[in-house]
C-alpha positions as CSV (number, residue, x, y, z in Angstrom):
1,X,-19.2,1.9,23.9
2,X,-18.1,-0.9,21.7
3,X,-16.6,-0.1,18.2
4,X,-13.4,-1.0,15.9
5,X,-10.2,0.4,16.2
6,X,-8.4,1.6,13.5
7,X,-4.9,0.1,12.8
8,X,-4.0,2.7,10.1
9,X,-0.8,0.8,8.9
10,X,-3.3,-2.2,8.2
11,X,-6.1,-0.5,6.7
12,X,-3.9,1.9,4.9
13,X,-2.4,0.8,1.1
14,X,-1.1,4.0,1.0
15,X,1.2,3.6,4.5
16,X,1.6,-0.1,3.8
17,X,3.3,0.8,-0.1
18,X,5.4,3.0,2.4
19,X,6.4,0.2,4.7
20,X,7.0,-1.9,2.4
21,X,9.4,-0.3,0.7
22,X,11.0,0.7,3.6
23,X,11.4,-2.6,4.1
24,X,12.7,-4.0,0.7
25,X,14.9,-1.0,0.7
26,X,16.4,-1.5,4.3
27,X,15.8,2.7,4.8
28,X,13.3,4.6,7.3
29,X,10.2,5.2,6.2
30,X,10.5,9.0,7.2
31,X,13.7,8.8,4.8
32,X,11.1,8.2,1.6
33,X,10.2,10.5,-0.8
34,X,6.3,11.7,-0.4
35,X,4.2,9.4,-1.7
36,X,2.1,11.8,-2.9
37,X,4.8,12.7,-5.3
38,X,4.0,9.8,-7.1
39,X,0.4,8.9,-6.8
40,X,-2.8,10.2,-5.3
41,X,-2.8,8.5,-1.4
42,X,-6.3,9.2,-0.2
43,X,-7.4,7.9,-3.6
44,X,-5.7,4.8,-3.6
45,X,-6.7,4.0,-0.4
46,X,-10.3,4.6,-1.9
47,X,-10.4,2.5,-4.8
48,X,-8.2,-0.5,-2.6
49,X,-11.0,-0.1,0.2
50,X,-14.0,0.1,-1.8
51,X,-16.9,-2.5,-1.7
52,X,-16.7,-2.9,-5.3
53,X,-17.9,-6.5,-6.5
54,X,-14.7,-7.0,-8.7
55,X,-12.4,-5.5,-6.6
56,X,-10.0,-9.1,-6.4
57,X,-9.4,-7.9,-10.3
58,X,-7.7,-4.9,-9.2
59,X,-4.0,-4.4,-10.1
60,X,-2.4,-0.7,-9.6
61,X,1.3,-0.5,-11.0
62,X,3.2,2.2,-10.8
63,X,7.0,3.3,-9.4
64,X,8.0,5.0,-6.7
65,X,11.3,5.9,-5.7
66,X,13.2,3.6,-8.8
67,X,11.0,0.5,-7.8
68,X,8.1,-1.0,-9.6
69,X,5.0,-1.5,-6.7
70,X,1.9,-3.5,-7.5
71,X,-1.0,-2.9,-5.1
72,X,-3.5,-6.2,-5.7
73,X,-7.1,-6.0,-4.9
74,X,-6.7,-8.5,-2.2
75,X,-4.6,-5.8,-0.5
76,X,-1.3,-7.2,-1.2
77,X,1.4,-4.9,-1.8
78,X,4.7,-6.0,-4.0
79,X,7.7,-3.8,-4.4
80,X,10.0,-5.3,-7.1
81,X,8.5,-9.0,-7.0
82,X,8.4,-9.6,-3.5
83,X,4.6,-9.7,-2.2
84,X,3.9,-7.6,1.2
85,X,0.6,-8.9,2.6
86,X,-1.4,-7.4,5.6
87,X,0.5,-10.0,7.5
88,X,4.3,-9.1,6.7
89,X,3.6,-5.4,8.1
């Protein structure tokens, strides 16, 4: 049987906001606060994932943990300036 793997740290926002602040932050991601205590995961995931035709016009801001992140409809992830892309993680 043939089929696609998930990588769940590439096809997650939500674990890729995670990562990348763990990253800008120099801390372990287990360290973090929830991110549920900041924003809805499964349903940012949803709307970052969806097959909408204007997705590339999506911008999500919010803060999490005292720094501003910007999730981009193209998937790229920025936490105080710095872009995350599904490359960096």
């Amino acid at each position: 049987m043939t089929g696609t793997t998930l990588d769940y740290h590439r096809d997650s926002p939500s674990l890729r906001i995670v990562d990348a602040l763990a990253d800008a932050t120099d801390t372990d991601p287990l360290e973090l606060d929830p991110l549920y205590n900041v924003i809805d995961p499964e349903a940012l995931d949803q709307i970052v994932n969806s097959d909408c035709d204007q997705i590339d016009q999506l911008s999500v801001q919010f803060v999490y943990n005292g720094h501003n992140v910007q999730v981009q409809g193209d998937g790229s992830i920025a936490v105080d300036g710095t872009v995350y892309d599904h490359g960096d993680m």
